[in-house]
C-alpha positions in Angstrom: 18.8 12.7 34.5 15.7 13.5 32.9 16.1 11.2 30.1 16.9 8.8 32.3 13.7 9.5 34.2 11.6 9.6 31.1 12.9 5.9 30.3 12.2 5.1 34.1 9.2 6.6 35.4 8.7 4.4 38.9 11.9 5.8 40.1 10.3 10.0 39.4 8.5 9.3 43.0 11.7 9.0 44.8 14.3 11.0 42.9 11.3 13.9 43.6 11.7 13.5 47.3 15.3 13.3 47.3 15.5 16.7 45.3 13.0 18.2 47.7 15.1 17.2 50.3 18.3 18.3 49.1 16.2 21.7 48.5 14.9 21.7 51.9 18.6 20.6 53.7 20.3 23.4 55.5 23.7 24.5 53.3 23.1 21.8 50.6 19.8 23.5 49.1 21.9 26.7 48.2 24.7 24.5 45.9 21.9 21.8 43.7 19.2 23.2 41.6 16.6 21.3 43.2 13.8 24.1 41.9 15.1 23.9 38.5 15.1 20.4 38.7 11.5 19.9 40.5 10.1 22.2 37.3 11.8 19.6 34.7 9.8 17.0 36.5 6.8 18.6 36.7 7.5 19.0 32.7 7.7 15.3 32.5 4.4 15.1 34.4 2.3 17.4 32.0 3.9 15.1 29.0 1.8 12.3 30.5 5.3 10.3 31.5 5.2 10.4 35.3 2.5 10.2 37.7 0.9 13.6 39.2 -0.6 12.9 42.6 2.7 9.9 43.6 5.3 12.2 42.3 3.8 15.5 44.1 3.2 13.9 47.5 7.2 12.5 47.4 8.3 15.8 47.2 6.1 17.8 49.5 6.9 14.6 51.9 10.8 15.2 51.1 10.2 19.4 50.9 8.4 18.7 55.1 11.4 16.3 56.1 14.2 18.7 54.6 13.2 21.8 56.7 12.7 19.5 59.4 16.2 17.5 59.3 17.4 21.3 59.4 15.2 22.5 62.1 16.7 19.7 64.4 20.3 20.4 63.6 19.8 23.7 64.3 18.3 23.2 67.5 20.5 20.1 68.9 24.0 22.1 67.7 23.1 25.7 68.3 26.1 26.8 70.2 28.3 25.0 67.5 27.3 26.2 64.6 28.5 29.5 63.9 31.9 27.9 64.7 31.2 25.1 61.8 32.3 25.1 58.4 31.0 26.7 56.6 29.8 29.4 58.2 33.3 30.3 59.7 34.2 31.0 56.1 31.1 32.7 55.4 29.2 34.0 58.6 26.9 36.2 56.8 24.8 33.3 55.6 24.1 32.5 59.3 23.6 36.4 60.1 21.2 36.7 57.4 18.9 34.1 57.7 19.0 34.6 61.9 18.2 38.1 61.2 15.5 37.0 59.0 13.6 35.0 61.8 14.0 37.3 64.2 12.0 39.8 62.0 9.6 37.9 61.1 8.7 35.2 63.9 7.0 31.7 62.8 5.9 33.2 59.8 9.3 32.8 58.7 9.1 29.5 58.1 6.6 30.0 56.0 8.1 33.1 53.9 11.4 31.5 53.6 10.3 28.5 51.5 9.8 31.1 48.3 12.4 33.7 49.5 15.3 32.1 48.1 18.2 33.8 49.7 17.8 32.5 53.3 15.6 29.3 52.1 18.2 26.8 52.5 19.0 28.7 56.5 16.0 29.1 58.0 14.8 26.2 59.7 18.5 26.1 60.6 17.9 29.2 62.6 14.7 28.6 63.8 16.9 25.4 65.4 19.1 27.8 66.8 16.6 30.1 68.1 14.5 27.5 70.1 11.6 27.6 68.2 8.5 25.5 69.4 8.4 22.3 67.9 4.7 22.4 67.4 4.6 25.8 65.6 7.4 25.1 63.5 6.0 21.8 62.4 2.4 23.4 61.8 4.8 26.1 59.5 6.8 23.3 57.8 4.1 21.1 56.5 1.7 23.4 55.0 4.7 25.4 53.5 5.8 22.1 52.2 2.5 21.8 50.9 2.7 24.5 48.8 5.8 25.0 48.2 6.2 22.0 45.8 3.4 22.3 43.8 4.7 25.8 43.1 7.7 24.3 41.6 6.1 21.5 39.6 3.4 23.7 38.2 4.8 25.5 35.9 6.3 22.2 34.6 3.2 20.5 34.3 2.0 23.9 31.8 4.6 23.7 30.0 4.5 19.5 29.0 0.8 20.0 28.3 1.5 22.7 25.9 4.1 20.5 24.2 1.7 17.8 23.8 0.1 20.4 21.1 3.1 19.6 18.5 4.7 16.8 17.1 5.9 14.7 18.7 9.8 15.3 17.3 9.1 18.9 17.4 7.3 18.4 21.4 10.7 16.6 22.3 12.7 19.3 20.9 10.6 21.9 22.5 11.6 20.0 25.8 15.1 19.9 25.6 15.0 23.0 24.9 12.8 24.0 28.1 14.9 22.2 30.3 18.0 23.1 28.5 17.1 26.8 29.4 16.0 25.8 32.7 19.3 24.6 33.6 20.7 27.6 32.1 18.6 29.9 34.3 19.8 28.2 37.2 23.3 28.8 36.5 22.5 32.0 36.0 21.3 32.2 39.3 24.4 30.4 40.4 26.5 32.9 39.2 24.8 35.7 40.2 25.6 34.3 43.6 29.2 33.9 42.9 30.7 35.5 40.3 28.0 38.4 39.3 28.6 40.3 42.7 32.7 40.4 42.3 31.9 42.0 38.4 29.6 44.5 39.8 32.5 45.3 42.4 35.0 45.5 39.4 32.9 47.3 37.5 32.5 50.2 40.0 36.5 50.1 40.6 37.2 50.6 37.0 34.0 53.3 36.8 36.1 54.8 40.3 39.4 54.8 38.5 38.4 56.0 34.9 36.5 58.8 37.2 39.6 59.7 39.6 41.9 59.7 36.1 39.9 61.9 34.6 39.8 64.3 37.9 43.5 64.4 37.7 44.0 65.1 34.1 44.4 68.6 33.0 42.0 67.9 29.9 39.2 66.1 31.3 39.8 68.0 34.9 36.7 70.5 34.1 34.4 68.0 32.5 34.8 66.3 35.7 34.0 69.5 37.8 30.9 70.3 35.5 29.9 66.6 36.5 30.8 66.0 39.9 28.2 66.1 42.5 29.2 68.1 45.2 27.4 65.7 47.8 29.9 63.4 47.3 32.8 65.0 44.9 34.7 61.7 44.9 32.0 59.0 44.3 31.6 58.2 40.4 27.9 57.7 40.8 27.5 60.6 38.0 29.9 59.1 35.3 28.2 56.0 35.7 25.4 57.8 34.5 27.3 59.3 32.1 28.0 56.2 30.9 24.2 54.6 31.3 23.2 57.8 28.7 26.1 56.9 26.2 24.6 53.0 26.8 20.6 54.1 26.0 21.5 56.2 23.3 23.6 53.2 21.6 20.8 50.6 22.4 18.3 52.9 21.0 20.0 54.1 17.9 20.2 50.6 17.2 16.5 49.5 17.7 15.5 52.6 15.9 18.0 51.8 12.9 16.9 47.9 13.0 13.0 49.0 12.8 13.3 51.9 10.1 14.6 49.1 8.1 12.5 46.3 8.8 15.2 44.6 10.1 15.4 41.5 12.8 13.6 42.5 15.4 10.9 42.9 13.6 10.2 39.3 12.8 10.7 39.2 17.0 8.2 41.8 17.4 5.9 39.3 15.2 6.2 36.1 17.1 5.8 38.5 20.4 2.6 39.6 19.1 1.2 36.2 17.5 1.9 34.5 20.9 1.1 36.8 23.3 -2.5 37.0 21.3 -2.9 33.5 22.0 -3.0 34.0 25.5 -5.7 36.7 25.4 -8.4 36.2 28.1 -10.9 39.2 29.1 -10.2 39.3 33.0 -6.2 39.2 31.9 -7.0 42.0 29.6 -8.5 44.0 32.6 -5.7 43.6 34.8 -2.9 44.8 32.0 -5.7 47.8 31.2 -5.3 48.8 34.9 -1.7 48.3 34.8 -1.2 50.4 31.7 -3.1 53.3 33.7 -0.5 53.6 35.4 1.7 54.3 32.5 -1.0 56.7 30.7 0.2 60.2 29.8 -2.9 61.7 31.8 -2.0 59.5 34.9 1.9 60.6 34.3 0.5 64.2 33.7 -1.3 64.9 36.7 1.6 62.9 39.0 4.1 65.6 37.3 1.5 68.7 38.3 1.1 66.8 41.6 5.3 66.5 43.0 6.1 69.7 41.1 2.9 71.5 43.3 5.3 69.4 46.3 8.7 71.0 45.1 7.0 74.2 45.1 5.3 74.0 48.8 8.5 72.5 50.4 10.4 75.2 49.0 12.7 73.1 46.8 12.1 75.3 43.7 15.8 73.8 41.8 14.1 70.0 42.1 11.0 71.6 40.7 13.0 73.5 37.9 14.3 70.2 37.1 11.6 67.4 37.8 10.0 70.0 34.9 12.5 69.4 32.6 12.7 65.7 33.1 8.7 66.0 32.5 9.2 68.5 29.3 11.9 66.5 27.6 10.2 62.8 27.6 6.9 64.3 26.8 8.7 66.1 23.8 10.8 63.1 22.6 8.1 60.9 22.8 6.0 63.5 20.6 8.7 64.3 17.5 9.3 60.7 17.3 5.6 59.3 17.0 5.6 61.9 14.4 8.7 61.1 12.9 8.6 57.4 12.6 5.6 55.6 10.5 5.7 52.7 12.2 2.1 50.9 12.4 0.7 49.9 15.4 -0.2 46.0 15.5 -3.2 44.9 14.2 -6.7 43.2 15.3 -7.9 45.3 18.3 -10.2 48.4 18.1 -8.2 51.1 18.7 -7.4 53.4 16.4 -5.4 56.6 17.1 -3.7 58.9 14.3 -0.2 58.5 16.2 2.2 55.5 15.3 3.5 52.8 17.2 7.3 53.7 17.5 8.1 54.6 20.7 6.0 53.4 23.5 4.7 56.4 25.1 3.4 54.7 28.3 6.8 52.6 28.9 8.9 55.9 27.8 6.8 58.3 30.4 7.1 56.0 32.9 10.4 55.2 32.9 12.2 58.9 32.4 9.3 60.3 35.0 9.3 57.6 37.7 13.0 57.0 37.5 13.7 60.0 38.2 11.6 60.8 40.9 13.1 57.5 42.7 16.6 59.4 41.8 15.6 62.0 43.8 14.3 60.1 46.9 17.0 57.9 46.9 19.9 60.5 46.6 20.2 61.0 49.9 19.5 57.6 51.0 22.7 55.0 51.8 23.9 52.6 49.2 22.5 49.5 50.9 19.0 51.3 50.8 18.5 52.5 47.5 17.2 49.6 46.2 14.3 50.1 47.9 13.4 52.3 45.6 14.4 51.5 42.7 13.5 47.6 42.8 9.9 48.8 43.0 10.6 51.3 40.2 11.9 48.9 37.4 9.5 46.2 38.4 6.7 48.7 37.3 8.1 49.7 34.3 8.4 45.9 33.4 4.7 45.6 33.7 3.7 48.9 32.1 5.8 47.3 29.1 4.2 44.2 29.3 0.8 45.4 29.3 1.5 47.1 26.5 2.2 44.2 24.7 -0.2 41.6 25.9 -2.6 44.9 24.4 -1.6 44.3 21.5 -1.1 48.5 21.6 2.5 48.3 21.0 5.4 45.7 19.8 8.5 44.7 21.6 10.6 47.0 19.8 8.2 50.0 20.9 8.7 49.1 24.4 12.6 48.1 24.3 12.9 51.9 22.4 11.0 53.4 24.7 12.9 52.2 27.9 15.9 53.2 26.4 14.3 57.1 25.9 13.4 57.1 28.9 16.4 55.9 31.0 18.3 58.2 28.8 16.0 61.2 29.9 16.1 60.2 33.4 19.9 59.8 33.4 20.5 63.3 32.1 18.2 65.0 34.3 19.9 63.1 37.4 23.4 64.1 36.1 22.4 68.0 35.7 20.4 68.0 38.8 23.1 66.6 40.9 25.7 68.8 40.1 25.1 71.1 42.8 24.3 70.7 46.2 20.9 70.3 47.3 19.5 70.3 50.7 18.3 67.6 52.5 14.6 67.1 52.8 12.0 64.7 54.2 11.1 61.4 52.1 8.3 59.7 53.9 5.9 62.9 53.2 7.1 63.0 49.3 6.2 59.2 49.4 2.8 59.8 50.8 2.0 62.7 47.8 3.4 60.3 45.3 1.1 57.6 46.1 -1.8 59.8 46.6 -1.6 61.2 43.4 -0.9 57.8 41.5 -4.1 56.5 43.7 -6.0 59.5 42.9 -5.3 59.2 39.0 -5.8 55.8 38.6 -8.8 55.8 40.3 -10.4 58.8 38.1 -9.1 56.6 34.8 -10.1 53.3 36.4 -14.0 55.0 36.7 -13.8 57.3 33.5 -12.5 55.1 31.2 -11.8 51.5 32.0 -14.8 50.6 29.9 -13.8 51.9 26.7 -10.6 50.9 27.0 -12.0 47.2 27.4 -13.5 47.4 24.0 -10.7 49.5 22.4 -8.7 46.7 23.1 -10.8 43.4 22.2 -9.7 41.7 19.5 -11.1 42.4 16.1 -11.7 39.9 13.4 -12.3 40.0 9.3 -15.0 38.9 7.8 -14.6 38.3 4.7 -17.8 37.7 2.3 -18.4 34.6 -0.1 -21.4 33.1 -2.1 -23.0 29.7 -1.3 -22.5 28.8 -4.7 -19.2 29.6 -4.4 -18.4 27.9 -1.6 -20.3 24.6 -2.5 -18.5 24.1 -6.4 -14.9 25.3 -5.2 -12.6 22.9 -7.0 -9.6 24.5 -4.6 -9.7 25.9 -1.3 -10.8 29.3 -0.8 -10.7 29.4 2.9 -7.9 28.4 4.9 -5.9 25.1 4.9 -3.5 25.1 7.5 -4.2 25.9 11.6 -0.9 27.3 12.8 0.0 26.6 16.6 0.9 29.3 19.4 4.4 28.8 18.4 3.9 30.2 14.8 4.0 27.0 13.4 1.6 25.2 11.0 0.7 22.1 13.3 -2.5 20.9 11.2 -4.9 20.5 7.9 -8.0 22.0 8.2 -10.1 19.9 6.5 -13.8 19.8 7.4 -16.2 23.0 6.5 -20.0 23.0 7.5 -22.1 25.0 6.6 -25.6 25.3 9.0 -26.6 24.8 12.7 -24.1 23.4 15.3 -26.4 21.7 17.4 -28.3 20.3 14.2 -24.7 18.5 13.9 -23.9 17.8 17.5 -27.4 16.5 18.1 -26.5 13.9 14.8 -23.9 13.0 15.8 -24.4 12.2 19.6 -27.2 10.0 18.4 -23.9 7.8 16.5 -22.3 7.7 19.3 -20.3 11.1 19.9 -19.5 12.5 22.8 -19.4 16.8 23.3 -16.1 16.9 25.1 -16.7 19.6 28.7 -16.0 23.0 28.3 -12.5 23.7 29.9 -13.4 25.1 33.7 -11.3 24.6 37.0 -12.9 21.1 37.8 -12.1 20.2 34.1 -8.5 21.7 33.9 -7.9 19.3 36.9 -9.9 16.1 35.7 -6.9 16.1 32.5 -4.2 17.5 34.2 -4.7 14.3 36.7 -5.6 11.8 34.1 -3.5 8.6 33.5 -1.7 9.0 30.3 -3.4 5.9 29.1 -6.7 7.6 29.7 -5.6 11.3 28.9 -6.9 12.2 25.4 -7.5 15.9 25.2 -4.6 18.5 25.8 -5.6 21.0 28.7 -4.8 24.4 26.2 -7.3 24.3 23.3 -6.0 23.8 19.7 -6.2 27.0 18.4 -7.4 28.8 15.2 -7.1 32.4 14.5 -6.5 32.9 18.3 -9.9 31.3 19.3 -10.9 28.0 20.8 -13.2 25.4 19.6 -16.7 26.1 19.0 -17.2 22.5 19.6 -15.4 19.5 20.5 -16.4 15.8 20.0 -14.8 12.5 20.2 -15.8 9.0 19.3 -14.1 5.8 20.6 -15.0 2.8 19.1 -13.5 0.5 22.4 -10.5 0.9 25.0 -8.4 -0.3 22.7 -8.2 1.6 20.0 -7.4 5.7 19.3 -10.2 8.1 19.6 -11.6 10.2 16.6 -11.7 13.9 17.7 -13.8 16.4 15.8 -13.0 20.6 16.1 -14.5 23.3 14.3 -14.0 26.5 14.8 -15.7 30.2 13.6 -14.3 30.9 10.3 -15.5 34.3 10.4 -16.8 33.8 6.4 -19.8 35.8 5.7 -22.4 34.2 3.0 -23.6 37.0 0.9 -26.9 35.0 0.3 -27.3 33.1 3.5 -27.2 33.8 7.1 -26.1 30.9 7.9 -22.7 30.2 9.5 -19.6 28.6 8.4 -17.4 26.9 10.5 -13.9 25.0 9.8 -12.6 22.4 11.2 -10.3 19.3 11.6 -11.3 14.9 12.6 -8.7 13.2 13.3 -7.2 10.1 15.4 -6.0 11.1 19.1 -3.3 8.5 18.8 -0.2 7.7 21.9 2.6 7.5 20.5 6.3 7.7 22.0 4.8 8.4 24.9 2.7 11.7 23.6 -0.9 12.1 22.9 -1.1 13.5 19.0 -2.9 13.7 16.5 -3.0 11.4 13.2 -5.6 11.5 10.2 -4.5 7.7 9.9 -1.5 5.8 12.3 2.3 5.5 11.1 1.3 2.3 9.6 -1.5 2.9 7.2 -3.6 0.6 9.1 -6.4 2.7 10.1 -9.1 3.7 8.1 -8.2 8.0 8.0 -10.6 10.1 10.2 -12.5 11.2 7.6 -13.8 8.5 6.1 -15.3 7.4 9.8 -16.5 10.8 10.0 -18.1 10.3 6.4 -20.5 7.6 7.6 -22.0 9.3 10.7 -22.7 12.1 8.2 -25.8 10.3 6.6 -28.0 13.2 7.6 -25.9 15.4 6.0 -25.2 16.7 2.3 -21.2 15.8 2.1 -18.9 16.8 -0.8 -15.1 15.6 -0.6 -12.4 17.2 -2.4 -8.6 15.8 -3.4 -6.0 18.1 -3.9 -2.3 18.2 -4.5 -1.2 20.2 -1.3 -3.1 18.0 0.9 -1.0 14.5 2.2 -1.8 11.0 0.8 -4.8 10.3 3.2 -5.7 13.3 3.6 -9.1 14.9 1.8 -11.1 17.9 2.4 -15.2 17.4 3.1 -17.8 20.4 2.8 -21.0 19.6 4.9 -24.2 21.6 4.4 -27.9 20.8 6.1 -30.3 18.8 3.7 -33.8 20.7 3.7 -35.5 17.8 5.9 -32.9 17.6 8.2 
């Protein structure tokens, strides 16, 4: 369907309402991937193929008349429905999203569009509930009007950033996008069906290992040292049993596959390289906060904090234990940074004498507040615990993250150190469980917990949230070369190739200039150049909204060393023919004679072709004179020095450019 969209762009206005509909319409949004397929289309839309503001108002006009198609079922056939198909068969979809309104009022309307559980129900059973017609159509169109955009969005991100490769390589990138779109949707799917009736098999085989065990005259006392005597019967403890046998296999195998240099480490690489591409200062502040939470002083004093708790409450057995929990992460996590040499990644400022393998803010957080949502939630009922542990693995996800968008740790680190610490909070559950333990009250344990996570990250936010901002900006070498040198080189010294956020080597880098920026910029904009805007909101919008025809620049900046351009210019000559766009970029060279700067850099064509906006140093056809030479002849000003060598393509040359003395 996409393809056939790509080859028939006036029909992506009103196959994007009719998926917004079908999204929108009570019963039929939960069987069609209308998300899934909105985001493919938004995907088309970054690629320059479909229209953005036609194709967005269809589906926030189909997203509006869904709910509202739904809403008027609901509320013509309320007596009826529950005794409809499907909902005979299935009543809980009904309950559930009935239930839902009745919590949460108008607002509903508004929640449910994102919420996708009860999406699909609720105008249905704001039908059925009488809902006023003018608050529910206040809720439905400005949901509607966000609710679509959400969906395209990402999409439109993800087109634009294809637009950096070539264009076979931007197809398959694609295909491959919406490939694992579909994919994620089926997973979703299944989830839905088939996921829940594993899980349920899953725990009857755990139940019957576990009662096989009881009755066996071998196993019998194992079972009896494991059983907890809250509920004897349940097999809650061998399936932690089994989650330790599970961590310990996982991270016997990372640890193996990094010690030597195995596969994931070429992961951990193209983790790093990409995640470092994305590296913005207010980012970097958010993921500094996050990893707080994470930070073995932050962990520490939360430990001191719940044990002082235990202690008060009189629960002296959960203290004995949440220490040990405490003791053996804190332990493991020491013996194994000094065990494994494993270097941290490179290019930031920190420096510490310990080594990367294992994570020690993932690993502490994981063993320390897993097991403290163990406790809270061991007296809790089944449907409830995941009130606190949804919360809990969510948080370790980010600590992780921000770990690695740091650049403190690879992915290995943090996959290792989740493992540790699940295994450490699995066996503390399993030996603290094994005898009964009295009740006690959860809201006031939840009020110290968060008051002594507040109170931490507060003291670290103040103390040290500075120097962690310049531990972890990127560093860069600078390595050191003579004008001379530079000028007579009959081969490249610096670079050649600028490699893509992929990994990939996407261009030839072959300007170099040597002097003042806006001695060249000023030369140049009196031949005709234009300095492209720097890349703010209003800007982001003016190309994201641009007719392809007219769309030249990609909205992500090409990319060298993990920066942006220094400068960007473009020439056209008319309408009709492609653009010449010029790049250069820091090349963090040092002259040992000069303190002048050297930049590198690229010209070339900004050519459509199939449909993509790429970049040529001359067109398929050899019939354009290559970049460089039209470069050449605005250069008059300028001192200019071309080399030809073998590596470089058949049009393809590489110019030095220094200041002459008058200029």
């Amino acid at each position: 369907m996409t393809a056939w969209l790509y080859a028939h762009p006036h029909w992506a206005g009103l196959f994007a309402f009719l998926v917004a509909f079908g999204e929108s319409l009570a019963i039929v949004g939960a069987v069609i991937p209308g998300s899934v397929t909105l985001t493919a289309i938004g995907v088309l839309i970054g690629m320059g193929v479909l229209p953005l503001y036609e194709t967005m108002a269809w589906a926030i006009a189909g997203a509006i008349l869904g709910d509202g198609v739904s809403y008027w079922v609901g509320r013509a056939y309320n007596d009826r429905i529950p005794n409809m198909w499907p909902f005979t068969k299935y009543p809980g979809w009904l309950d559930r999203g009935v239930n839902f309104f009745q919590r949460h009022g108008v607002k509903s309307i508004f929640i449910g569009r994102f919420f996708g559980p009860v999406r699909a129900i609720l105008p249905l059973a704001a039908g059925m509930m009488r809902m006023p017609v003018g608050k529910f159509i206040i809720a439905d169109i400005f949901s509607g009007i966000l609710w679509a955009p959400a969906y395209l969005f990402p999409g439109i991100l993800l087109g634009n950033a294809s637009l950096e490769l070539a264009p076979e390589s931007a197809t398959r990138l694609v295909l491959y996008a919406l490939l694992g779109l579909f994919l994620i949707w089926l997973a979703i799917m299944i989830s839905k069906w088939i996921i829940v009736w594993h899980l349920q098999q899953i725990d009857f085989l755990l139940d019957r290992v576990w009662r096989w065990l009881r009755i066996k005259r071998a196993t019998r006392p194992l079972t009896i040292l494991l059983q907890d005597p809250l509920k004897p019967k349940h097999h809650g403890q061998f399936a932690a049993g089994v989650g330790i046998l599970l961590f310990t296999l996982f991270f016997l195998d990372i640890a193996s596959n990094v010690s030597i240099q195995g596969t994931i480490t070429k992961l951990d690489d193209s983790i790093w390289f990409f995640l470092r591409c994305f590296r913005d200062s207010t980012v970097q502040g958010f993921m500094i906060l996050i990893s707080f939470l994470g930070d073995k002083r932050a962990v520490g004093f939360f430990v001191i904090v719940i044990f002082g708790f235990f202690i008060y409450g009189k629960r002296t057995r959960m203290a004995a234990y949440w220490l040990l929990n405490a003791f053996l992460i804190y332990s493991s996590v020491w013996l194994l940074k000094h065990g494994f040499s494993i270097e941290r990644p490179p290019g930031i400022h920190a420096s510490t004498s310990l080594t990367s393998f294992p994570s020690g803010h993932t690993a502490l957080a994981t063993a320390i507040y897993g097991f403290f949502a163990a406790l809270m939630a061991h007296h809790m009922q089944s449907g409830k615990k995941r009130w606190f542990f949804i919360p809990y693995i969510a948080l370790v996800l980010l600590i992780a993250f921000s770990r690695m968008y740091l650049g403190a740790h690879w992915l290995s680190d943090v996959l290792a150190a989740m493992c540790l610490g699940g295994l450490v909070a699995c066996f503390t559950t399993i030996l603290y469980r094994r005898e009964l333990n009295p009740d006690y009250l959860i809201k006031p344990a939840l009020i110290t917990a968060a008051a002594a996570i507040t109170l931490s990250f507060s003291v670290l936010t103040y103390d040290d949230f500075t120097a962690q901002m310049y531990q972890f900006t990127l560093t860069q070498e600078n390595p050191t070369i003579s004008t001379k040198t530079w000028w007579t080189q009959q081969k490249p010294i610096l670079p050649t190739i600028r490699y893509n956020r992929f990994k990939q080597p996407t261009a030839l880098l072959n300007l170099q200039f040597r002097g003042s920026l806006k001695k060249l910029r000023d030369e140049l904009v009196k031949r005709g150049w234009q300095e492209a805007r720097p890349i703010d909101m209003f800007e982001f919008i003016r190309r994201l909204t641009a007719d392809k025809k007219h769309q030249t620049l990609p909205i992500l900046p090409h990319l060298y060393q993990f920066q942006a351009p220094a400068i960007v210019l473009t020439k056209s000559a008319n309408a009709n023919k492609p653009i010449l766009v010029l790049r250069l970029w820091p090349s963090h060279y040092l002259f040992t004679d000069s303190e002048s700067s050297l930049w590198i850099g690229r010209v070339t064509y900004r050519v459509l072709w199939q449909k993509h906006w790429t970049d040529y140093n001359v067109d398929k056809h050899g019939t354009l004179t290559p970049a460089w030479q039209k470069l050449y002849k605005d250069l008059s000003p300028f001192t200019l020095r071309v080399l030809a060598f073998p590596p470089f393509q058949k049009h393809e040359r590489l110019m030095l450019i220094r200041s002459k003395r008058n200029v």
